[in-house]
VMD Tcl script that draws the C-alpha trace (Angstrom):
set ca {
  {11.54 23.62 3.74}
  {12.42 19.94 4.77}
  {10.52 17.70 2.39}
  {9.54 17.97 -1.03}
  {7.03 15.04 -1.86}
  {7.39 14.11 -5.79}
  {4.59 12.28 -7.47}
  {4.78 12.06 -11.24}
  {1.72 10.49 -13.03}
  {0.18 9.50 -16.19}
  {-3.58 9.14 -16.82}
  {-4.51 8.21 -13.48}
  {-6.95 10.87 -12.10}
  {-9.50 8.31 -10.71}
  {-6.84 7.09 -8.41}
  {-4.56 10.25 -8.08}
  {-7.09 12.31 -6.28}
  {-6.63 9.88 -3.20}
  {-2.56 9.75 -3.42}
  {-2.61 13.39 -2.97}
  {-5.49 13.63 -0.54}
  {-3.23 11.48 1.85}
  {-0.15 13.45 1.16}
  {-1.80 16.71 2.43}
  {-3.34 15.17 5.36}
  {-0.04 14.92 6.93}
  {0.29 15.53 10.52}
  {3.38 17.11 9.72}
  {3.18 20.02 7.44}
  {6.65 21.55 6.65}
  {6.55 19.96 2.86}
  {5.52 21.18 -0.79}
  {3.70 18.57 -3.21}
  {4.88 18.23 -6.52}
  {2.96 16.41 -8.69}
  {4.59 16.11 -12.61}
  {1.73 15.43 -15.27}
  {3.32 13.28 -18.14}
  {1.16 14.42 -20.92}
  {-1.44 13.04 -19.70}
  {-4.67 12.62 -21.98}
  {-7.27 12.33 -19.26}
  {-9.27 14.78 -16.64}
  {-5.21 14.82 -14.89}
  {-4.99 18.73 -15.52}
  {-8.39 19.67 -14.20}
  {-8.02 18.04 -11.60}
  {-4.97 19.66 -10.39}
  {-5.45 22.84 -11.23}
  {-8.35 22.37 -8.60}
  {-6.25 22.05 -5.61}
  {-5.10 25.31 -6.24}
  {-1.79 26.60 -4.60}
  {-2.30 23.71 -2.01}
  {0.52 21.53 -4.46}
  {2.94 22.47 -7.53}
  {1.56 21.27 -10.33}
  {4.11 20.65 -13.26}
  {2.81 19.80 -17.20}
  {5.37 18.43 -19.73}
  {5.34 16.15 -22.88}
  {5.25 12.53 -21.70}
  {8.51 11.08 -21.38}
  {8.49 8.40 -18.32}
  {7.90 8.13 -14.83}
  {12.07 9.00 -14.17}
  {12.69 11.84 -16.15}
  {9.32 13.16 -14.18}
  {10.68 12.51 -10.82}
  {13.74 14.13 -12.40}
  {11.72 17.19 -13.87}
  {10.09 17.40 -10.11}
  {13.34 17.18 -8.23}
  {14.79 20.42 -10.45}
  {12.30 22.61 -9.02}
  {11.64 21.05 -5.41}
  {12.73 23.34 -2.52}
  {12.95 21.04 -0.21}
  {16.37 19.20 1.91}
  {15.07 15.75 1.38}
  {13.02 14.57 -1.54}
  {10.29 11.84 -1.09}
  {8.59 10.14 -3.77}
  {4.94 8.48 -3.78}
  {3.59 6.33 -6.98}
  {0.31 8.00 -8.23}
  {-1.79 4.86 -6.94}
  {0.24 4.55 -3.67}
  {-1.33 6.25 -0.46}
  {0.83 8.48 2.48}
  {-0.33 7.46 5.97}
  {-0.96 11.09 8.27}
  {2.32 9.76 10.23}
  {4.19 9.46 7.56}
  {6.29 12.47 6.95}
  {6.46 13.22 10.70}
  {8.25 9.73 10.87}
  {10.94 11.18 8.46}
  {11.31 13.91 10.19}
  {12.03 12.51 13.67}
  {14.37 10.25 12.65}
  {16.15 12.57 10.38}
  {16.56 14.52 13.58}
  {17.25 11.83 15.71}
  {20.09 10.54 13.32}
  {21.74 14.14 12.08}
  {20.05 14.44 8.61}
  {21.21 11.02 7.00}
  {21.27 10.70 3.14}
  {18.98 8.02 2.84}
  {15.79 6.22 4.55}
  {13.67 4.05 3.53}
  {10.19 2.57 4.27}
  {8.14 -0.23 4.23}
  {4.91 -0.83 2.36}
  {1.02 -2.20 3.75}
  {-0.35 -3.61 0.88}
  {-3.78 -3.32 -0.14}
  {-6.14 -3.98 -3.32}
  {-8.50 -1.12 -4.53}
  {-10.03 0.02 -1.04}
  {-7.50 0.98 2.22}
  {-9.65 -0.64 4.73}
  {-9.52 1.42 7.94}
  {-9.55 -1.59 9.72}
  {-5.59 -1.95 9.38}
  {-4.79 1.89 10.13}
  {-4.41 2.86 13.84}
  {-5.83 5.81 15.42}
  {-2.13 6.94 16.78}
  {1.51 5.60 16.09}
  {3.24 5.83 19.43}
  {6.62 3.60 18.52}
  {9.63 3.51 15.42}
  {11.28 0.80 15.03}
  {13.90 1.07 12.68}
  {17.69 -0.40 11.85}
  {21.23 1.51 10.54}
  {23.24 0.32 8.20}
  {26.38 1.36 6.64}
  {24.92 1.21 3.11}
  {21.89 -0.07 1.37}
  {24.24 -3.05 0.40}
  {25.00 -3.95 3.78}
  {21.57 -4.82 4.94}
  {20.74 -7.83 6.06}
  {17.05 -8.11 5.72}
  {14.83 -8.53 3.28}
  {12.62 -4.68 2.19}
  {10.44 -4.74 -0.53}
  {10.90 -2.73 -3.74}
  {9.08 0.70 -4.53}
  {9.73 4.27 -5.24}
  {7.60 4.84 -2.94}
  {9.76 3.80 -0.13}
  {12.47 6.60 -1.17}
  {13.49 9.25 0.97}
  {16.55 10.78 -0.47}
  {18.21 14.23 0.49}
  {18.68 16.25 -2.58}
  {22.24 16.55 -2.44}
  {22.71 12.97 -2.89}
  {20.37 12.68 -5.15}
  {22.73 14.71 -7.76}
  {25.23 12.90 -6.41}
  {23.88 9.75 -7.40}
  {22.77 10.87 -10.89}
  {19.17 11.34 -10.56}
  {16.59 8.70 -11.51}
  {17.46 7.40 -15.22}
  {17.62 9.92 -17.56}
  {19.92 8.48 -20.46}
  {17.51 5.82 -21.73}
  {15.06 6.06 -24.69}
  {12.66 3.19 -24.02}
  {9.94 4.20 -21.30}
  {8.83 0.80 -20.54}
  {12.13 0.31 -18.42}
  {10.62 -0.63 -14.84}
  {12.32 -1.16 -11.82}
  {13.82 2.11 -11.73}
  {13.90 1.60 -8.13}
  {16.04 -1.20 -7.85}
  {18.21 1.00 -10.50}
  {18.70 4.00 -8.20}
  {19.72 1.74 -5.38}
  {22.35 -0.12 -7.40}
  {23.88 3.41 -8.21}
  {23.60 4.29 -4.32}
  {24.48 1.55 -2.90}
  {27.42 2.53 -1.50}
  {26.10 6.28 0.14}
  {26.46 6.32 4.31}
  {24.61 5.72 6.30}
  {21.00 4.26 5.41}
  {17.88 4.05 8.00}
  {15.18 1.34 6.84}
  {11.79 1.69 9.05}
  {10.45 -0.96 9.67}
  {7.60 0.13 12.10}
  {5.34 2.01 11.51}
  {4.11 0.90 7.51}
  {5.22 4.07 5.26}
  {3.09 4.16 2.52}
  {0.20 2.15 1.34}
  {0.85 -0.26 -2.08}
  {-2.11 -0.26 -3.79}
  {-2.76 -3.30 -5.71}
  {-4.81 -3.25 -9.07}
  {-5.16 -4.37 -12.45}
  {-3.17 -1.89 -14.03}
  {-0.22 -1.99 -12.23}
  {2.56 -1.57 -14.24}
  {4.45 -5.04 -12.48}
  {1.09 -6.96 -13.92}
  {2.85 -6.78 -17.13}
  {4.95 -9.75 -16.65}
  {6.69 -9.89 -20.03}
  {8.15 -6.03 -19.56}
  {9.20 -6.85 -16.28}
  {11.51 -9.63 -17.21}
  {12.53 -7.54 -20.40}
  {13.57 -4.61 -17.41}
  {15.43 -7.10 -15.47}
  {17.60 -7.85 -18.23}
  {18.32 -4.58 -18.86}
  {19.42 -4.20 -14.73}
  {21.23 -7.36 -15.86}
  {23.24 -5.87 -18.75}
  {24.06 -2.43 -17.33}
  {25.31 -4.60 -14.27}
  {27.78 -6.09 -16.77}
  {29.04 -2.91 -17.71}
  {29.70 -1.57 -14.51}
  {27.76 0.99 -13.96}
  {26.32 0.60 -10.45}
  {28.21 1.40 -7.37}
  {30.64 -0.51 -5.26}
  {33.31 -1.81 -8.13}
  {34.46 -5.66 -7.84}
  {34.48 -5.28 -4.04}
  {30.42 -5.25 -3.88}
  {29.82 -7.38 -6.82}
  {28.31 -10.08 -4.70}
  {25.90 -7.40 -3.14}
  {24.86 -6.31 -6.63}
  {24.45 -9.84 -7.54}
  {22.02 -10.49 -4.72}
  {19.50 -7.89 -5.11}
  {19.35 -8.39 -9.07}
  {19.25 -12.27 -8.22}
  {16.73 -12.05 -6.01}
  {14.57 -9.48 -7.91}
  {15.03 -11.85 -11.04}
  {14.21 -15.55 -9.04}
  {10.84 -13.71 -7.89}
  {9.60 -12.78 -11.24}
  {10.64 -15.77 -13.38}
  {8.99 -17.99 -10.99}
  {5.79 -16.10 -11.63}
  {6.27 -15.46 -15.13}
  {6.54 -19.16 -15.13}
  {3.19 -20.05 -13.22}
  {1.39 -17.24 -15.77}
  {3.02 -19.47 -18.74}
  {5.48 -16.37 -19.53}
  {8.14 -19.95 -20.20}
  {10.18 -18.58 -23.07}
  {11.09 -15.23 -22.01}
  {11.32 -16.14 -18.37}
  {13.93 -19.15 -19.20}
  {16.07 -16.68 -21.21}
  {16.50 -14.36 -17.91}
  {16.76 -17.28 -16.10}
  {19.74 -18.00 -18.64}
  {21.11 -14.14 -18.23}
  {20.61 -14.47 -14.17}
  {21.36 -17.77 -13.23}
  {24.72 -17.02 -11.44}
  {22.86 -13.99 -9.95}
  {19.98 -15.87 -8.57}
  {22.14 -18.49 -7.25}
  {23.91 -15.92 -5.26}
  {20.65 -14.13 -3.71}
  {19.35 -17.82 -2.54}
  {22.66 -18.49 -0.72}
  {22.49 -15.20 1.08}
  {18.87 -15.54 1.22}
  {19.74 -18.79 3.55}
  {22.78 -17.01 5.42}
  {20.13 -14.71 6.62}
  {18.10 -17.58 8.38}
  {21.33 -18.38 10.27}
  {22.98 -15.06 10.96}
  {22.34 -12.75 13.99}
  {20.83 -9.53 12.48}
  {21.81 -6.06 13.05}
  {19.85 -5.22 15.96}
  {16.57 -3.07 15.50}
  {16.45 0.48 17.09}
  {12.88 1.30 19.07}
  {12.29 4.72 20.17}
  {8.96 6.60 21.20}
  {7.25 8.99 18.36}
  {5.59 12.12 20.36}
}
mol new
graphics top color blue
foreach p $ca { graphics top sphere $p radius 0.5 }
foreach p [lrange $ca 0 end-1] q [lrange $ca 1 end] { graphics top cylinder $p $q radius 0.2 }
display resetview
């Protein structure tokens, strides 16, 4: 089996129905669905045990989104593992994207994708009848990039060897309001060879609504300091020699979200990451401005059939 798609969730059945609807209307259809109930409280079990054998449904004690993904990687049978938020939306393309270019590029470890974002309803509007082109870029590590990609599990394609190898999602911590657990995984991987980011066609759908867990501003910045403090004990990949690279991504990550904690009023806890981060931040805006000047890596176009 190549993929194993990986969705844990949480009381979400009026929007989970829809994530998993668009995972098995893939136009490519060697993959298993794995969808990890968290203890959930709501009509979540019925309404998986209605799909029937059509996904692998998984029931445990609720414990966070990680250890889920975690619980959901022990059992998936699949080479490369994929992983979709339970609001977040597959496109029909997108596994058979994955799969080309993990053909085209002799089963890489990593590859990432790129989000269209959308609030409530996917408008049809913005999805096209037939993809006909990737365009996509190689990098020696997810470090090494030189554009900007936005941050979601969503976007993670990981082969399940390196996923070990990495140390699975989080799985040490206590507190389950510790976001960014992407960002976290790619700190820790930063340094696996090489990485493909698509950036044409859009990957996955982000599905913007009011209970998001980013809209919680305040546990957001708490998160980023603990990225922050976990950086200072060197635990992420790359030693002293990718330090600024590490720097960057938390930097940036941090100047986004105290600027808007700051516009939502959010002043004292956003000043004391802005304390924590400063040298951080001030390294992600220089690079940040090296990128307007630099010539990037060039982009890779090839025909999907």
């Amino acid at each position: 089996m190549k993929f194993s798609v990986i969705i844990p969730t949480y009381n979400r059945a009026s929007l989970l129905k829809q994530t998993i609807d668009s995972v098995l209307q893939q136009l490519y259809t060697d993959f298993e669905l794995i969808v990890i109930d968290d203890g959930s409280t709501d009509d979540t079990k019925t309404l998986l045990k209605n799909y029937g054998n059509l996904i692998v449904p998984v029931f445990k004690e609720n414990s966070g989104a990680e250890k889920s993904r975690n619980a959901g990687a022990e059992i998936a049978r699949g080479k490369y593992l994929v992983f979709l938020d339970n609001d977040d939306l597959f496109f029909p393309w997108t596994l058979k994207v994955y799969n080309e270019l993990t053909m085209l590029r002799n089963n890489p470890p990593f590859l990432i994708g790129q989000p269209l974002h959308f609030t409530d309803t996917l408008n049809s509007e913005f999805i096209p009848d037939k993809v006909n082109r990737i365009k996509f870029a190689e990098y020696r590590d997810y470090f090494s990039k030189d554009r900007a990609v936005y941050s979601s599990s969503s976007m993670l394609v990981v082969r399940k060897d390196i996923f070990y190898k990495v140390g699975q999602f989080r799985h040490y911590y206590k507190n389950k309001e510790f976001f960014l657990d992407d960002i976290d995984f790619l700190l820790r991987a930063g340094t696996i060879n090489p990485i493909i980011i698509i950036y044409e066609p859009m990957q996955f759908a982000y599905r913007w609504h009011k209970d998001n867990s980013v809209k919680n501003l305040k546990r957001v910045l708490r998160s980023l300091g603990y990225l922050t403090a976990e950086e200072k004990q060197n635990i992420f990949a790359g030693g002293k020699e990718r330090k600024i690279e590490r720097y960057a991504i938390i930097g940036g990550s941090a100047y986004y979200w105290i600027m808007k904690s700051l516009r939502n009023g959010i002043i004292v806890d956003a000043l004391k990451l802005l304390y924590k981060t400063f040298p951080m931040i001030t390294i992600a805006i220089l690079k940040k401005l090296k990128y307007l000047f630099m010539s990037k890596k060039e982009m890779i176009h090839i025909e999907l059939k």
